[in-house]
HTML snippet that shows the backbone in 3Dmol.js (N, CA, C, O; Angstrom):
<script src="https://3Dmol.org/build/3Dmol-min.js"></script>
<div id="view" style="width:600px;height:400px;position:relative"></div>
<script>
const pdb = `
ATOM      1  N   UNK A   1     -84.823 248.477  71.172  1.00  0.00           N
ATOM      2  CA  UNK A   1     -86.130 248.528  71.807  1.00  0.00           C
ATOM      3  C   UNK A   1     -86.336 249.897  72.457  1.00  0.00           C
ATOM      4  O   UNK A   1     -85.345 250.327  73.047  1.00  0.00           O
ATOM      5  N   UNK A   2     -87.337 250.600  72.463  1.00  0.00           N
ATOM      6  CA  UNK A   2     -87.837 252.079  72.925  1.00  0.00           C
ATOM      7  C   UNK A   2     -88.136 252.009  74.472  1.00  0.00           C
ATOM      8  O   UNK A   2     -88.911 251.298  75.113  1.00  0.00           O
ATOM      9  N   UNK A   3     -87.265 252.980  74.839  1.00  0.00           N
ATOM     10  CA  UNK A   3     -87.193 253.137  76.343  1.00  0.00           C
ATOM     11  C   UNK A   3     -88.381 253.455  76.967  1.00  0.00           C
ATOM     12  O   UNK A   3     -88.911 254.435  76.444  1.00  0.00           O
ATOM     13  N   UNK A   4     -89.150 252.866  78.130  1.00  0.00           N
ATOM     14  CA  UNK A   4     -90.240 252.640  78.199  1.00  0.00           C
ATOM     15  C   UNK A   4     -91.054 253.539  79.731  1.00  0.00           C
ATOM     16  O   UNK A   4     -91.107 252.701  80.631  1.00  0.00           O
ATOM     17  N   UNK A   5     -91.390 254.308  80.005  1.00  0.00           N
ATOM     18  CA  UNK A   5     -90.817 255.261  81.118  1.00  0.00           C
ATOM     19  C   UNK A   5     -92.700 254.882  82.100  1.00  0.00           C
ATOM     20  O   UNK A   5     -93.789 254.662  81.570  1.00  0.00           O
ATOM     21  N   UNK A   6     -92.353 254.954  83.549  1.00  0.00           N
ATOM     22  CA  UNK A   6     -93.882 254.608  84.586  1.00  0.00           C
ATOM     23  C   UNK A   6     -94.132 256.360  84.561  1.00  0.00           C
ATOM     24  O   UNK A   6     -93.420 257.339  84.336  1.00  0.00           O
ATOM     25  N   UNK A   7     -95.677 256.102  84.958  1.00  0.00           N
ATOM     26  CA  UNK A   7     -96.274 257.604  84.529  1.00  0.00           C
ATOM     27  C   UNK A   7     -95.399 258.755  85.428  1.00  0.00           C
ATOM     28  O   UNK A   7     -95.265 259.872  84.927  1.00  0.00           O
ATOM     29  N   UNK A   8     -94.858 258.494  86.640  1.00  0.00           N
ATOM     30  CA  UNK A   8     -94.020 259.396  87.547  1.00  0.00           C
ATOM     31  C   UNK A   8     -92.946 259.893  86.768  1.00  0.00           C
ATOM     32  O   UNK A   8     -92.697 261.081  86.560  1.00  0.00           O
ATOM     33  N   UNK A   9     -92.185 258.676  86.253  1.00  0.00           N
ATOM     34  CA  UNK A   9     -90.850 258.985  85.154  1.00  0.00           C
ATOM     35  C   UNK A   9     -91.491 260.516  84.421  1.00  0.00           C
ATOM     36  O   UNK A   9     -91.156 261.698  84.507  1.00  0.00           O
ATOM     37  N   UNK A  10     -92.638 259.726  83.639  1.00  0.00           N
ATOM     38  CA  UNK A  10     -92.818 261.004  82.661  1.00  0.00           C
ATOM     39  C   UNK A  10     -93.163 262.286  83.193  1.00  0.00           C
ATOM     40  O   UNK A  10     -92.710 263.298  82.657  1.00  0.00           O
ATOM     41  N   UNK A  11     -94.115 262.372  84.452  1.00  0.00           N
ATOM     42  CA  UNK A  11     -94.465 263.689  84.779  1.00  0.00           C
ATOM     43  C   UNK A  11     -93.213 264.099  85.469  1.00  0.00           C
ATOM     44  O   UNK A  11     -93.229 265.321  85.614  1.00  0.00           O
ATOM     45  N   UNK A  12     -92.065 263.521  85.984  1.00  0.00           N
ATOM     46  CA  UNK A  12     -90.832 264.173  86.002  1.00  0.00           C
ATOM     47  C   UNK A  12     -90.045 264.873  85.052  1.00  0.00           C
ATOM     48  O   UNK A  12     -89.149 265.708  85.171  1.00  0.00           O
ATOM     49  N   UNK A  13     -90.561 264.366  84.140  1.00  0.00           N
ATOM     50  CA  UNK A  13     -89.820 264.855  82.273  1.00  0.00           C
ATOM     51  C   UNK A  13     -90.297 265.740  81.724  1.00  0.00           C
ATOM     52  O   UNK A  13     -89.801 266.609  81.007  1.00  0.00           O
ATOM     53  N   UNK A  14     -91.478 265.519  82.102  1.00  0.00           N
ATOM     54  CA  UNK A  14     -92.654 266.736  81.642  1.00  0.00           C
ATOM     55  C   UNK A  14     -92.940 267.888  82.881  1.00  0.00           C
ATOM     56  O   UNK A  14     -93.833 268.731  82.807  1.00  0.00           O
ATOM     57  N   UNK A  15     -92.019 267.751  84.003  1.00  0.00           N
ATOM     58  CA  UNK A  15     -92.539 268.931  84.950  1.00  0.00           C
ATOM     59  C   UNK A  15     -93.602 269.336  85.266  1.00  0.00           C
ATOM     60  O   UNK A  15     -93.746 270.546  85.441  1.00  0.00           O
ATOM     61  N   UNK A  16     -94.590 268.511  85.422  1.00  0.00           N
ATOM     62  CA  UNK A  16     -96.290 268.104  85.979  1.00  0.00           C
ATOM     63  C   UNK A  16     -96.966 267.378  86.888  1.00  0.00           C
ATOM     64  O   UNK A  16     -96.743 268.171  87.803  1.00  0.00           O
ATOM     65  N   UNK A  17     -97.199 267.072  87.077  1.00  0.00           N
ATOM     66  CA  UNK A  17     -98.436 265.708  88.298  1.00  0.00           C
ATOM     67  C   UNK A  17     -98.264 264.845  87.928  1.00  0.00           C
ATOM     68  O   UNK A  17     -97.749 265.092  86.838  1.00  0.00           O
ATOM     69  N   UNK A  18     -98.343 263.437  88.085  1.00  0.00           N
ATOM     70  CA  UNK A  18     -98.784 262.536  87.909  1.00  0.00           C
ATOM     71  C   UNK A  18    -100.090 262.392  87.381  1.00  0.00           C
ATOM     72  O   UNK A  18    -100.379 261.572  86.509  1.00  0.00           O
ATOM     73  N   UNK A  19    -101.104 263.413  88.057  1.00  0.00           N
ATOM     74  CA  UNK A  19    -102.466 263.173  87.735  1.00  0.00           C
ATOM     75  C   UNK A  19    -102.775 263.702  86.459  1.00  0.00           C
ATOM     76  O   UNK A  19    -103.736 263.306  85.800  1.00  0.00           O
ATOM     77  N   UNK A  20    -101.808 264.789  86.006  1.00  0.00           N
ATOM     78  CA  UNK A  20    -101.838 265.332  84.886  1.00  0.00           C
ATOM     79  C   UNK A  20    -101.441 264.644  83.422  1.00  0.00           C
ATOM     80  O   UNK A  20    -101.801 264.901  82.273  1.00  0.00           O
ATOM     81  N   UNK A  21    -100.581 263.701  83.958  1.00  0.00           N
ATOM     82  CA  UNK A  21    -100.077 262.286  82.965  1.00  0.00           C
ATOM     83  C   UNK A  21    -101.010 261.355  82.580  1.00  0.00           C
ATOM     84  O   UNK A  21    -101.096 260.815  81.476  1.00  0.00           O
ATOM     85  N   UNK A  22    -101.944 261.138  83.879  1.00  0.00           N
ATOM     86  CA  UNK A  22    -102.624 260.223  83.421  1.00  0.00           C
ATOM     87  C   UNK A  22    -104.024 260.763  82.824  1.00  0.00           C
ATOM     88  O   UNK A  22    -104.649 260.031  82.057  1.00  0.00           O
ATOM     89  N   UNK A  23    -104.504 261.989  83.156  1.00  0.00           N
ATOM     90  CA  UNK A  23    -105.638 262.811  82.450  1.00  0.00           C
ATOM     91  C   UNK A  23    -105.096 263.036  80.625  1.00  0.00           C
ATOM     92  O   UNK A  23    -105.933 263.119  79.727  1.00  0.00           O
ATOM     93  N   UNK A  24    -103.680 263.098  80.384  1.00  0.00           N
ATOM     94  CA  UNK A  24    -104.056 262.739  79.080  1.00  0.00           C
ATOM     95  C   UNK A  24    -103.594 261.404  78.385  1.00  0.00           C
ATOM     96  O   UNK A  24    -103.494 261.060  77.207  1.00  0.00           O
ATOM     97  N   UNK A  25    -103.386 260.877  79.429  1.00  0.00           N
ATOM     98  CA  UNK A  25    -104.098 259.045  78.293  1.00  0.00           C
ATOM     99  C   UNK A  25    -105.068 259.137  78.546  1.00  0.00           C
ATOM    100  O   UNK A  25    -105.692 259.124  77.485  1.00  0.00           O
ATOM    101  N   UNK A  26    -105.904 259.264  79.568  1.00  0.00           N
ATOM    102  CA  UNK A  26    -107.395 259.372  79.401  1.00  0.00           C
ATOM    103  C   UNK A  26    -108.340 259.702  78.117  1.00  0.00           C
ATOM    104  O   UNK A  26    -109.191 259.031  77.532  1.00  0.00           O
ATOM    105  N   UNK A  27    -107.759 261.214  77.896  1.00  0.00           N
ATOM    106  CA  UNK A  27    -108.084 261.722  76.709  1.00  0.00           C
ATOM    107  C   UNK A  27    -107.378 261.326  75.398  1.00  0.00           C
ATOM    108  O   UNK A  27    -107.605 261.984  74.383  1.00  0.00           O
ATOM    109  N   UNK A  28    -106.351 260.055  75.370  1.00  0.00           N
ATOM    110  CA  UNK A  28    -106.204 259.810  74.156  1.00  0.00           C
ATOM    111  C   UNK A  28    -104.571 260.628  73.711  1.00  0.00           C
ATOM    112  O   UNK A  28    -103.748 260.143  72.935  1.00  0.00           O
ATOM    113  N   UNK A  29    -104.462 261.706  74.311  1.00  0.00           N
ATOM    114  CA  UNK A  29    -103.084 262.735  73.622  1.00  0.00           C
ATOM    115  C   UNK A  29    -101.953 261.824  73.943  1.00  0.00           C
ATOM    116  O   UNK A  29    -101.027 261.642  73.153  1.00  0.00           O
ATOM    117  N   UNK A  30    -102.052 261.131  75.353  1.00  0.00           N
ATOM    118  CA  UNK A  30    -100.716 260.483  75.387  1.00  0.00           C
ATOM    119  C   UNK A  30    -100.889 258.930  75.248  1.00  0.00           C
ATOM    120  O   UNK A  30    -102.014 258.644  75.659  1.00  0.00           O
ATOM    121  N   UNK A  31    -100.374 258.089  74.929  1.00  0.00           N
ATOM    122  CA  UNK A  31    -100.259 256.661  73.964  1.00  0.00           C
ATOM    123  C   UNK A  31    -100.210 256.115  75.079  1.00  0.00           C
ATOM    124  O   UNK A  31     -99.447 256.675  75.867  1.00  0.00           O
ATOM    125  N   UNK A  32    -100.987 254.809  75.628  1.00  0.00           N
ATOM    126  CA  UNK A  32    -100.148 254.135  76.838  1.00  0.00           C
ATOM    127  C   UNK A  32    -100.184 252.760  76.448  1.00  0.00           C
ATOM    128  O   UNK A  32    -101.113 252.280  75.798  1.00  0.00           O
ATOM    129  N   UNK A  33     -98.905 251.943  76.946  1.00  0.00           N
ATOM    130  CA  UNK A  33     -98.369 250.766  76.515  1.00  0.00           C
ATOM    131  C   UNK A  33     -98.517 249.956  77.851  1.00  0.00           C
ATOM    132  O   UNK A  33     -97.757 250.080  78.811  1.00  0.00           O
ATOM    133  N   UNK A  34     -99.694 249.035  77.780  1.00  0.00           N
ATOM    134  CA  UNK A  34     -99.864 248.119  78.766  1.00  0.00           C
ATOM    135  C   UNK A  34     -98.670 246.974  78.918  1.00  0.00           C
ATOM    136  O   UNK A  34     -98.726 246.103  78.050  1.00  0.00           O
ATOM    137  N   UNK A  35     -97.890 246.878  79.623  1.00  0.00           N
ATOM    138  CA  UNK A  35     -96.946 245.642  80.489  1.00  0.00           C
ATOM    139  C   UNK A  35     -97.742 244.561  81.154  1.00  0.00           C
ATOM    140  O   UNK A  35     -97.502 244.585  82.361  1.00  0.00           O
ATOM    141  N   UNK A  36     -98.721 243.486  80.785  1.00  0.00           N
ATOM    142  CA  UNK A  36     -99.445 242.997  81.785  1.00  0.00           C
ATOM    143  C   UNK A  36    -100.508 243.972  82.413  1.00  0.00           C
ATOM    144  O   UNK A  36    -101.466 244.543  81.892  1.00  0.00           O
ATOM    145  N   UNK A  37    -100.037 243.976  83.684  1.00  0.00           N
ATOM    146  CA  UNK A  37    -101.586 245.549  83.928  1.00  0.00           C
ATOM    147  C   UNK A  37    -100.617 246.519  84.375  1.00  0.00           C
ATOM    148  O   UNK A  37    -101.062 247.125  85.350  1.00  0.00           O
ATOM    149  N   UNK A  38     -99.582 246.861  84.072  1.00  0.00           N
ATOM    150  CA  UNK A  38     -99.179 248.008  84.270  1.00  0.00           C
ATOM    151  C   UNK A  38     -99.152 248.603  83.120  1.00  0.00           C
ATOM    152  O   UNK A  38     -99.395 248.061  82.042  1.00  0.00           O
ATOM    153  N   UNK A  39     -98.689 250.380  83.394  1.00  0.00           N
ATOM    154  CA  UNK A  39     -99.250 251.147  82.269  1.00  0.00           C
ATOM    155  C   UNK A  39     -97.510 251.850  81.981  1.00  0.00           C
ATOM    156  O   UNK A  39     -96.812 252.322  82.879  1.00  0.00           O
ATOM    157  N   UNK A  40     -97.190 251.767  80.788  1.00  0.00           N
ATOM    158  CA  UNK A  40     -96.272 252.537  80.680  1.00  0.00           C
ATOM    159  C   UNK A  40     -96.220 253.401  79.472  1.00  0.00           C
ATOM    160  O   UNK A  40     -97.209 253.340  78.742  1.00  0.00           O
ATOM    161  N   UNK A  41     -95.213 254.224  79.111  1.00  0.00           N
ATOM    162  CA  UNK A  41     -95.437 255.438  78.670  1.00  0.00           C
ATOM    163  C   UNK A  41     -93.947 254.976  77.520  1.00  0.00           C
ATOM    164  O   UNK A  41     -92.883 254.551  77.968  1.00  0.00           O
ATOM    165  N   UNK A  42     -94.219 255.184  76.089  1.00  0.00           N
ATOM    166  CA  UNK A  42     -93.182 255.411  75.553  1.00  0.00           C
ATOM    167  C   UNK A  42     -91.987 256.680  75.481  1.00  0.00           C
ATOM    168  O   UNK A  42     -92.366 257.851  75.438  1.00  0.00           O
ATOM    169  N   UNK A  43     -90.791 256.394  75.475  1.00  0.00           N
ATOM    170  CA  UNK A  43     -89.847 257.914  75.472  1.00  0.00           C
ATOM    171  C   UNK A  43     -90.296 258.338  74.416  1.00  0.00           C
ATOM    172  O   UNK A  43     -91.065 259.189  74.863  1.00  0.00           O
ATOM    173  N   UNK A  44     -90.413 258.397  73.190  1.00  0.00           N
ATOM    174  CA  UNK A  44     -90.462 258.760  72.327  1.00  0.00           C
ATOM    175  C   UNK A  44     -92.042 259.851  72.277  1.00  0.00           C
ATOM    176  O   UNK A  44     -92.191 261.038  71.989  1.00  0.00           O
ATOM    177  N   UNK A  45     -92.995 258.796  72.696  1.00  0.00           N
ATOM    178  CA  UNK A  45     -94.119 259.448  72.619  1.00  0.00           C
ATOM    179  C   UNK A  45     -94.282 260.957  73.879  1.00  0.00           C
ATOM    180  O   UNK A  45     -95.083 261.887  73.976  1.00  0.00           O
ATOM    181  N   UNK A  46     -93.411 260.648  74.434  1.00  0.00           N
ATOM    182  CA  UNK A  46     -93.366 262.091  75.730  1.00  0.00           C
ATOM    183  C   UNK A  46     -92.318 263.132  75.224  1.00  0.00           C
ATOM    184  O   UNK A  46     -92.448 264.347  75.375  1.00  0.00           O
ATOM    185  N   UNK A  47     -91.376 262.587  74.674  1.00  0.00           N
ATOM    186  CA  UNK A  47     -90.815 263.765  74.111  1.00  0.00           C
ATOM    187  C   UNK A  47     -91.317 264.256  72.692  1.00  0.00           C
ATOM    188  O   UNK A  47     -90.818 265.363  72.489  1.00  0.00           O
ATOM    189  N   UNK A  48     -91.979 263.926  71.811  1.00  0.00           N
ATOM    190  CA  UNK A  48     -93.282 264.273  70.986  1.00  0.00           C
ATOM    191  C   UNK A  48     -93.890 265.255  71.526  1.00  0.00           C
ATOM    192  O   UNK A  48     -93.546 266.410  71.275  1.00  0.00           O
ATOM    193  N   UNK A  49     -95.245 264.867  72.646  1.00  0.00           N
ATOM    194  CA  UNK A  49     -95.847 265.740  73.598  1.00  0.00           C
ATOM    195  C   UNK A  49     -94.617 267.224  73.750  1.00  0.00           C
ATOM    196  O   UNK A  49     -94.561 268.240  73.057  1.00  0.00           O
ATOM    197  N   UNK A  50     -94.102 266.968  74.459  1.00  0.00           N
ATOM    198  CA  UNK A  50     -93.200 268.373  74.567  1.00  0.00           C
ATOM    199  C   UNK A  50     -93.104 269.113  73.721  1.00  0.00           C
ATOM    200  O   UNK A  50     -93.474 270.282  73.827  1.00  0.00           O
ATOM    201  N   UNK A  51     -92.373 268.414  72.245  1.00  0.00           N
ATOM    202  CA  UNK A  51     -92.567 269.401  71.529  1.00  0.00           C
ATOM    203  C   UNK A  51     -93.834 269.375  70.628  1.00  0.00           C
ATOM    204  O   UNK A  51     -93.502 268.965  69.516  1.00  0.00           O
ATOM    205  N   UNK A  52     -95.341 269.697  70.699  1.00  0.00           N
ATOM    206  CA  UNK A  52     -96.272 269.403  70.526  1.00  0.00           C
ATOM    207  C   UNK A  52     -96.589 268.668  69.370  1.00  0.00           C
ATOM    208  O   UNK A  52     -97.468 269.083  68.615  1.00  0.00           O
ATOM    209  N   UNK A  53     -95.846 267.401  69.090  1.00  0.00           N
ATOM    210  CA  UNK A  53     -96.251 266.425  67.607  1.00  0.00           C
ATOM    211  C   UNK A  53     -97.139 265.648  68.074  1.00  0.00           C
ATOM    212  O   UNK A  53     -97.383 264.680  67.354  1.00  0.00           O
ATOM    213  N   UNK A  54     -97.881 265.750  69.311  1.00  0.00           N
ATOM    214  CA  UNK A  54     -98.779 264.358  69.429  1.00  0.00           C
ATOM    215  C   UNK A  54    -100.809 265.420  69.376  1.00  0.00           C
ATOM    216  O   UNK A  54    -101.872 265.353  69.993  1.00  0.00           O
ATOM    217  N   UNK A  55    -100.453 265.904  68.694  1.00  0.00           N
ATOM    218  CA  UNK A  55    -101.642 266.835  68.510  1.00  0.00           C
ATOM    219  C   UNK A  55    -102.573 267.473  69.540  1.00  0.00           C
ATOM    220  O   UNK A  55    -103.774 267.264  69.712  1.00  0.00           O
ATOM    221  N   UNK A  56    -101.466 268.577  70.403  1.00  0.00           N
ATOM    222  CA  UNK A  56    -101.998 269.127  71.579  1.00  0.00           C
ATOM    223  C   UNK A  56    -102.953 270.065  70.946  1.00  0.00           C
ATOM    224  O   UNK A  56    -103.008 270.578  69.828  1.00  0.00           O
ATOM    225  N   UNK A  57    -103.919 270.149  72.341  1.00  0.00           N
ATOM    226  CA  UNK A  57    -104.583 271.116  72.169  1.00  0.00           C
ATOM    227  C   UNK A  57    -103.852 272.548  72.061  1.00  0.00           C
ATOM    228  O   UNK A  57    -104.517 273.569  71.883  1.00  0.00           O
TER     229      UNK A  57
END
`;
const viewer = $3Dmol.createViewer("view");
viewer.addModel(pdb, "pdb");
viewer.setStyle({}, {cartoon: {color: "spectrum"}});
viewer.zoomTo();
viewer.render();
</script>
């Protein structure tokens, strides 16, 4: 099963905001995986982002 990371996790991974995590699920670049009503973030799909496979601007 794919390790499943809360938006803080990722903007720790990604060296950014929080607010900056969630401005791109907003826009669609980053994937988000609802838990009930929480929002979580796949590993896979953040380390993608990094190295730009999730179709950065």
């Amino acid at each position: 099963m794919q390790r499943l990371l809360t938006v803080k996790e990722a903007a720790e991974l990604l060296a950014c905001s929080e607010a900056a995590v969630r401005k791109w699920i907003y826009q669609r670049r980053l994937p988000k995986v609802k838990v009930g009503r929480l929002t979580r973030l796949r590993l896979s799909d953040v380390e993608a982002l990094v190295s730009g496979g999730l179709g950065g601007r």
